[in-house]
C-alpha positions as CSV (number, residue, x, y, z in Angstrom):
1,X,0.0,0.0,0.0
2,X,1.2,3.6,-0.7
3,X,-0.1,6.9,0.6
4,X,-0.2,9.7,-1.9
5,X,-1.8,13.1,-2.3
6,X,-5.1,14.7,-4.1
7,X,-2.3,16.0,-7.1
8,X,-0.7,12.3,-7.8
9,X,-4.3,10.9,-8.0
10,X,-4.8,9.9,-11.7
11,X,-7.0,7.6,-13.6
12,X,-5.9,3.9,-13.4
13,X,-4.9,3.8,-10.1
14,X,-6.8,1.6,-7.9
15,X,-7.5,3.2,-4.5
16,X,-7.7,0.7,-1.7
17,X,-9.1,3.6,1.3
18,X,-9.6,7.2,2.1
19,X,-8.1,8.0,5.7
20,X,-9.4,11.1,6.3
21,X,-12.6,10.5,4.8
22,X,-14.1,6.9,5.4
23,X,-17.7,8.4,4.3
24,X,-16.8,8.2,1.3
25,X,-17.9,4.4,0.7
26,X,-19.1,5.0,-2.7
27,X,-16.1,5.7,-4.4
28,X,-13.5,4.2,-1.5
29,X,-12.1,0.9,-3.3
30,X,-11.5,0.3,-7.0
31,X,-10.4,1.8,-10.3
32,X,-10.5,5.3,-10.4
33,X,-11.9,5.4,-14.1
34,X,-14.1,8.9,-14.3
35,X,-12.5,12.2,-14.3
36,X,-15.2,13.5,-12.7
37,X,-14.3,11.4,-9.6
38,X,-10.9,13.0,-9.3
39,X,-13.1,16.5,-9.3
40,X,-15.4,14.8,-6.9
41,X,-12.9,13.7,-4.6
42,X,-11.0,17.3,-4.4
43,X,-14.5,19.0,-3.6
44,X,-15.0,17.0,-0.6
45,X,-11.4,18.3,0.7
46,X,-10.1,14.9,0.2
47,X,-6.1,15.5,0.6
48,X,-4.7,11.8,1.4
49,X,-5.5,8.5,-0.5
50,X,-4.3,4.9,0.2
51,X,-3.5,3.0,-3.4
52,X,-2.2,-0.3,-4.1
53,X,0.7,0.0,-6.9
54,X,0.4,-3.8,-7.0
55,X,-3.2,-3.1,-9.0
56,X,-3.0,0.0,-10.4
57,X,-3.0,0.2,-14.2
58,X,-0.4,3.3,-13.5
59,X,2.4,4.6,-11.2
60,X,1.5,7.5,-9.3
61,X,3.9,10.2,-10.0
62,X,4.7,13.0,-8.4
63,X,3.5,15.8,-10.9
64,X,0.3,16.8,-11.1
65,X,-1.5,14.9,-13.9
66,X,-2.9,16.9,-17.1
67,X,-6.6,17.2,-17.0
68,X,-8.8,14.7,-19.5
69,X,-10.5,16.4,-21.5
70,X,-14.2,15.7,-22.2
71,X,-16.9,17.3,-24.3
72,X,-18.9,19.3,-22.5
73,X,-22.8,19.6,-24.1
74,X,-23.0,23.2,-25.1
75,X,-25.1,25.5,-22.8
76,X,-28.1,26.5,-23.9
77,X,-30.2,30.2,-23.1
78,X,-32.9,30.0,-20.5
79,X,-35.0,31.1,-22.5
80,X,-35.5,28.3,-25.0
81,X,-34.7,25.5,-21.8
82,X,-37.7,26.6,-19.7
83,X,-40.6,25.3,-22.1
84,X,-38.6,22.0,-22.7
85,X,-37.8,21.8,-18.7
86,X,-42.0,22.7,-18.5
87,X,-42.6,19.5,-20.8
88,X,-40.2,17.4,-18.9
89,X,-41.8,17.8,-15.8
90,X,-45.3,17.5,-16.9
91,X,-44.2,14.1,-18.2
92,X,-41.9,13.1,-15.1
93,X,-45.7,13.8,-13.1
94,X,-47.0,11.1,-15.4
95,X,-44.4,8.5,-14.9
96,X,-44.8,9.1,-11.3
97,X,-48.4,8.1,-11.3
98,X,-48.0,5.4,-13.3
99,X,-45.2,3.8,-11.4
100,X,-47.7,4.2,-8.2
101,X,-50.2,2.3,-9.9
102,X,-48.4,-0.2,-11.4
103,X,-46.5,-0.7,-7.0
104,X,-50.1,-0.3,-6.1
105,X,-51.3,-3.1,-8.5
106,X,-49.2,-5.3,-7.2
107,X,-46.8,-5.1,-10.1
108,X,-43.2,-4.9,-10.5
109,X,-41.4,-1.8,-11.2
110,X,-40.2,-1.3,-15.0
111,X,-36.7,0.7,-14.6
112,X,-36.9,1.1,-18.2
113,X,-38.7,4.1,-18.4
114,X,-37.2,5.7,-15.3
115,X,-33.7,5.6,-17.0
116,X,-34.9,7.4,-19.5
117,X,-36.4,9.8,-17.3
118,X,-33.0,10.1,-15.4
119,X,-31.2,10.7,-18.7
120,X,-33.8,13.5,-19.7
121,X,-33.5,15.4,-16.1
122,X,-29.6,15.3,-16.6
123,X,-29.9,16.8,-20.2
124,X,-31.9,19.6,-18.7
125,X,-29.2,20.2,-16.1
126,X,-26.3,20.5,-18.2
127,X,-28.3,22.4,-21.2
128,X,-29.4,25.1,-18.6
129,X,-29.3,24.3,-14.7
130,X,-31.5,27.4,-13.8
131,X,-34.5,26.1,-16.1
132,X,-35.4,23.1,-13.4
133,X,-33.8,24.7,-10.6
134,X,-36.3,27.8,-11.3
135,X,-39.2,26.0,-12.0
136,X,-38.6,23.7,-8.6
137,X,-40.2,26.4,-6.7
138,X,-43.2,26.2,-8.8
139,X,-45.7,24.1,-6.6
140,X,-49.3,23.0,-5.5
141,X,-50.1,22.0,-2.4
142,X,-52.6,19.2,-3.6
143,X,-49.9,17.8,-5.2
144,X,-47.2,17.5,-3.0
145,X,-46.3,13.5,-3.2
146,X,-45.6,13.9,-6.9
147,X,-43.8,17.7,-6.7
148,X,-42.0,16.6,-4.3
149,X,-39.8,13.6,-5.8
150,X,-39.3,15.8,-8.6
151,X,-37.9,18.1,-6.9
152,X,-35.5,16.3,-4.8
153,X,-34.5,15.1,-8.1
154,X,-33.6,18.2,-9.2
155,X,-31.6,18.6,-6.5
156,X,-29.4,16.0,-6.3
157,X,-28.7,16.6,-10.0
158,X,-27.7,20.1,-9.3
159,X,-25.5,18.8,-5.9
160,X,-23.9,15.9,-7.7
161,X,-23.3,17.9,-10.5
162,X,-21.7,21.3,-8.3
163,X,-19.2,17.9,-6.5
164,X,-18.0,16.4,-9.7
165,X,-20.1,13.6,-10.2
166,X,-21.1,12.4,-13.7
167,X,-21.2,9.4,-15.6
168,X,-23.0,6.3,-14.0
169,X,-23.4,7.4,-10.7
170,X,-25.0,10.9,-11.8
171,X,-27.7,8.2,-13.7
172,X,-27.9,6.5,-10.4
173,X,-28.5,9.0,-8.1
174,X,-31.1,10.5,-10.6
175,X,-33.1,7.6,-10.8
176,X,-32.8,6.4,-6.5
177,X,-34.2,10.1,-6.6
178,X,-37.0,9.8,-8.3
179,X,-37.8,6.4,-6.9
180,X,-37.0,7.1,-3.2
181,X,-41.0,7.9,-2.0
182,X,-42.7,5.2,-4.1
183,X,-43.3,3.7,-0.7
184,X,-45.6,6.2,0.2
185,X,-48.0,4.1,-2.4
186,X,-48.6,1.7,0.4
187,X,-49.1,4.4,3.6
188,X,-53.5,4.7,3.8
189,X,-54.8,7.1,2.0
190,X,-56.5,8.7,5.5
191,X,-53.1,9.5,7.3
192,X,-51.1,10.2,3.0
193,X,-53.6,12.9,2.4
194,X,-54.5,14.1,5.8
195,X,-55.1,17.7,5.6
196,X,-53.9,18.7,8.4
197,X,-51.1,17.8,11.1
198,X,-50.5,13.7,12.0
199,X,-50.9,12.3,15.4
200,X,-48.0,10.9,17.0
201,X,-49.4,7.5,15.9
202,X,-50.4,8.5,12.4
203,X,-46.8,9.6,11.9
204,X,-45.0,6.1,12.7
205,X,-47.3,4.7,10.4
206,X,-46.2,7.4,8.0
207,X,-42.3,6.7,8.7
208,X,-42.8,3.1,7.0
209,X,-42.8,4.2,3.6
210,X,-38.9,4.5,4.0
211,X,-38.8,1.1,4.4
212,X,-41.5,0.2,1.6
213,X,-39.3,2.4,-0.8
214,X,-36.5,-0.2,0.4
215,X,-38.2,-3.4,-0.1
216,X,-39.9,-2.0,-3.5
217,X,-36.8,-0.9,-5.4
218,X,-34.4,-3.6,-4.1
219,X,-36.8,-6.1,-5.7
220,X,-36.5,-4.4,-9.0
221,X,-34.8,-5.7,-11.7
222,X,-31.1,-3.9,-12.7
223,X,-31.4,-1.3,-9.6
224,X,-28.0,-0.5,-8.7
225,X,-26.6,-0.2,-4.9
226,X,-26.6,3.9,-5.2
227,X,-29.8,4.1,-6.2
228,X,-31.0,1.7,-3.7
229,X,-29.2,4.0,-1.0
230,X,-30.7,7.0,-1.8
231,X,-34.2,5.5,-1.3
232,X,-33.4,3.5,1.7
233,X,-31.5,6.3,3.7
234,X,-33.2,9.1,2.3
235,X,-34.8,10.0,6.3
236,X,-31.3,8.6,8.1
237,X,-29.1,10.8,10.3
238,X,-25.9,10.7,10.9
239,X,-26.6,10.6,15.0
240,X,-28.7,7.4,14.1
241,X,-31.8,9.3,15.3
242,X,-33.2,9.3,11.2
243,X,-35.5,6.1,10.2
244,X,-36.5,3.5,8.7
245,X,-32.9,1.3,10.5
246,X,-31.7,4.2,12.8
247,X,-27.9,4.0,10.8
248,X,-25.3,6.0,12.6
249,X,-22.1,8.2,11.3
250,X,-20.1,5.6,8.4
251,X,-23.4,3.1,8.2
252,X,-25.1,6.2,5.8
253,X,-23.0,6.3,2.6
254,X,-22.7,9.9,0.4
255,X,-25.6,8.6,-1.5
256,X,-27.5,8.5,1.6
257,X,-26.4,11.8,2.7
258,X,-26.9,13.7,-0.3
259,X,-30.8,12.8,-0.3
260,X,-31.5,13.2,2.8
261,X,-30.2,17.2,2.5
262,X,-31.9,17.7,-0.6
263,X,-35.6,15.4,1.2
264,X,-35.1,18.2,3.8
265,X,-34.5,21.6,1.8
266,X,-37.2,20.2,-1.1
267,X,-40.2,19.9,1.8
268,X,-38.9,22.5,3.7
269,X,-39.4,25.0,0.7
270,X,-42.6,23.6,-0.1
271,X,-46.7,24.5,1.0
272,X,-48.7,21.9,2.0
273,X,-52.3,21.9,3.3
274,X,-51.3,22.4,6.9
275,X,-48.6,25.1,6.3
276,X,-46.7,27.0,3.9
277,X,-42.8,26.6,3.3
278,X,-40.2,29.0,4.1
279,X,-38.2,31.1,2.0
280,X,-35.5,29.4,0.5
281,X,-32.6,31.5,2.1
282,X,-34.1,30.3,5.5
283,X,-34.2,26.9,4.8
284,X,-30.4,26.8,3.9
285,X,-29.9,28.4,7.4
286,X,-32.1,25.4,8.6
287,X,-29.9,23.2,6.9
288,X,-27.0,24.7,8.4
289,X,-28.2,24.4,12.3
290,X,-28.9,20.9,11.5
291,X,-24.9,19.9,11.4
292,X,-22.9,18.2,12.3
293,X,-25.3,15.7,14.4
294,X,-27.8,15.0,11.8
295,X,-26.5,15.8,8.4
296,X,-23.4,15.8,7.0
297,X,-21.8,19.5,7.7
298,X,-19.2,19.4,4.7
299,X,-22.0,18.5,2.5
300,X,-24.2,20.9,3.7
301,X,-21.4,23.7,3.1
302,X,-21.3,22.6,-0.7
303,X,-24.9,22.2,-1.0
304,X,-25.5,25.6,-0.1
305,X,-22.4,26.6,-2.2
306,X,-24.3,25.1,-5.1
307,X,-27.7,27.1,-4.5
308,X,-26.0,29.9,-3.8
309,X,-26.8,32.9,-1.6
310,X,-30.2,33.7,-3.3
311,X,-31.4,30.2,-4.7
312,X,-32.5,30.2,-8.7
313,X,-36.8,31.2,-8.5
314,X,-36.0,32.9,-5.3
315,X,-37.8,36.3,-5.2
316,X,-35.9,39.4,-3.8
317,X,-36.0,43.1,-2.8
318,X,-33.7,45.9,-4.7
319,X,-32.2,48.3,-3.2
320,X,-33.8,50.3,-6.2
321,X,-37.0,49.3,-4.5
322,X,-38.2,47.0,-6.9
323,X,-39.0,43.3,-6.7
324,X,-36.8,40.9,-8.7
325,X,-36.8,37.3,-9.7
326,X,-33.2,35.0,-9.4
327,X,-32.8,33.5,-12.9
328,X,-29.6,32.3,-13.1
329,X,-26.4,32.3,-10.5
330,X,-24.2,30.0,-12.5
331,X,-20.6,31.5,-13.1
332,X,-22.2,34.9,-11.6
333,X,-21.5,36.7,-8.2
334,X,-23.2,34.9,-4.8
335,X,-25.2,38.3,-4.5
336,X,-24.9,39.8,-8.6
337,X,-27.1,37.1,-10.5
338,X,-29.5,37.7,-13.3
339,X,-32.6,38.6,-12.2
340,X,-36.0,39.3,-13.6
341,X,-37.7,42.7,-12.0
342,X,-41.3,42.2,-11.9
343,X,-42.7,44.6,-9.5
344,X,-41.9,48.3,-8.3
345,X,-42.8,48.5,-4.1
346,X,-42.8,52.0,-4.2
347,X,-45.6,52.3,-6.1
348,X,-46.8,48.6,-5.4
349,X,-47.6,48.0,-9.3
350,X,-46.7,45.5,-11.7
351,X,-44.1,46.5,-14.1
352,X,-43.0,44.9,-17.8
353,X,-40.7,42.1,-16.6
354,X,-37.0,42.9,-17.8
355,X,-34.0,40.9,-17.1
356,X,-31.3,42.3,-15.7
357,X,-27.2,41.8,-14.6
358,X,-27.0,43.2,-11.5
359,X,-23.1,43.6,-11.8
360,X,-23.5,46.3,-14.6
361,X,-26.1,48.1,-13.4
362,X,-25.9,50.1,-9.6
363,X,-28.7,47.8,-7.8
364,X,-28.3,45.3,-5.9
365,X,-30.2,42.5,-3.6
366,X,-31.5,43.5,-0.1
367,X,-33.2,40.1,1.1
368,X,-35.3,37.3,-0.1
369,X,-39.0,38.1,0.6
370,X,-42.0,35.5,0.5
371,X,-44.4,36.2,-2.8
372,X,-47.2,35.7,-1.4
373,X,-46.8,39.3,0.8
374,X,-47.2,41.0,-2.0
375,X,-49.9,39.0,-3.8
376,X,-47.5,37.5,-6.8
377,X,-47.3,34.0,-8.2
378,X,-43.8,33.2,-9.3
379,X,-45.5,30.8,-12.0
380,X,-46.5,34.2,-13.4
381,X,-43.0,35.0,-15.3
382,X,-41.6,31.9,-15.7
């Protein structure tokens, strides 16, 4: 066995453990083949790695090694991705129901058409990240159980995007996402569409669906490990006080404590028929007080580092005093993204909507505010 650093790291090598970081169980022994795992693994502040020379397809040397270069789809304008990321989600709605049909027939899941589903979200992503992550926000109340997969979906293909990760084990994570409630299928109706609070009782009835998620997708046909993680753990914490097995600390791998960031921030962010989600900026602080004991704290960091400050369909407050819309934060500023303005407060009056760069013009963001205080639907402009 050999120690070596981040910078000798190359592909071929086959790495036998991660000191500093035994979390990391996904991606802690074999071939390093992706270079997207190298970019995953410096993210995640890994500096140290264990290798076995005996198996590696390549010495490690001590220059850095030349980046691979891959072909990156070109990006396209927001514009033209929002109606296609509209259409995608209409149909992702479909698939949902149709897989809870088929789980509540009694029928076996196909992962045929959730592959393709995975592959399409992905596309999305990399064409424009600000189309989904904008139209995430977008949701009704009466159909939370659907919304919400997809947006948890969206999440972690936006977080395992920001670490690095592509190839396979984006696919995978994409697809354990929009699997991981299917469970929820088999909760009764009376306590899944309660509109109001659950009892005590009602809600350790509603905790099983974890489990059914388990069971369900590790009976399916060609389901890998990853995805399987990302449905089982999806409610685990890292103090073991999460559900359905009450896994502590190394038992959750980084599949498991991807989701269970993104389950959080997606339902947190979201109304339901008993109350109404928070704004998006104070749900990352949410996320934040929630470290180190039940989610990862590291993770966390980076998730909110892929948001950003003020989240893509976040709605904010000018210092010009007008209202404005975050439309895209990629390659931009924390607190100069593009924004839409859609309303003057002064005046309290609707104005034409008009994108703007905040860094070339002498405005710039006060606070996120809630919508609904001032009577506007974000579906409205988007």
């Amino acid at each position: 066995m050999k120690i070596i650093t981040i910078d000798q790291l190359a592909l071929g090598m086959y790495v036998e453990s991660i000191p500093d970081h035994p979390k990391l169980s996904m991606v802690q022994k074999g071939y390093i083949k992706d270079p997207s795992t190298l970019g995953m693994l410096r993210n995640l502040g890994v500096e140290r790695i264990v290798i076995d020379p005996s198996k590696s397809k390549r010495a490690p040397t001590v220059s850095k090694p030349q980046p691979v270069a891959a072909k990156t789809p070109a990006k396209d304008s927001l514009k033209s991705e929002l109606p296609k990321a509209k259409k995608l989600l209409t149909q992702a709605k479909q698939l949902q129901s149709r897989l809870m049909s088929d789980v509540k027939l009694g029928q076996q899941l196909d992962l045929q058409p959730v592959n393709i589903m995975a592959d399409e979200f992905i596309g999305s992503i990399f064409r424009n990240q600000s189309a989904l992550a904008c139209l995430r926000l977008i949701k009704d109340k009466d159909d939370y159980l659907l919304e919400h997969s997809l947006g948890v979906t969206i999440l972690m293909t936006l977080f395992a995007r920001a670490l690095g990760i592509s190839g396979t084990t984006l696919h995978q994570l994409c697809v354990g996402s929009l699997l991981h409630d299917i469970g929820k299928i088999r909760i009764p109706e009376a306590i899944l569409n309660k509109p109001g609070k659950l009892t005590p009782e009602e809600f350790e009835v509603m905790k099983t669906h974890a489990e059914h998620s388990r069971q369900i997708i590790s009976s399916t046909p060609g389901i890998s490990k990853v995805s399987l993680d990302v449905a089982a753990m999806h409610h685990e914490k890292l103090d073991g006080t999460g559900y359905p097995q009450g896994l502590k600390g190394e038992q959750i791998t980084m599949a498991g404590r991807m989701v269970a960031i993104c389950d959080i921030y997606d339902a947190m962010t979201a109304d339901r028929v008993y109350h109404k989600g928070m704004a998006p900026t104070l749900a990352l602080k949410r996320l934040l007080g929630m470290t180190p004991n039940g989610l990862d704290k590291n993770l966390v960091v980076k998730f909110i580092q892929c948001l950003g400050v003020y989240p893509n369909g976040c709605m904010v407050e000018l210092s010009s005093g007008r209202v404005g819309i975050v439309m895209e934060t990629e390659n931009r500023k924390p607190t100069k993204p593009l924004v839409k303005v859609v309303y003057n407060l002064k005046t309290q009056t609707h104005i034409m909507p008009n994108e703007i760069e905040l860094e070339r013009y002498n405005d710039h963001i006060l606070k996120a505010i809630d919508p609904r205080d001032h009577k506007l639907e974000l579906t409205n402009y988007l």
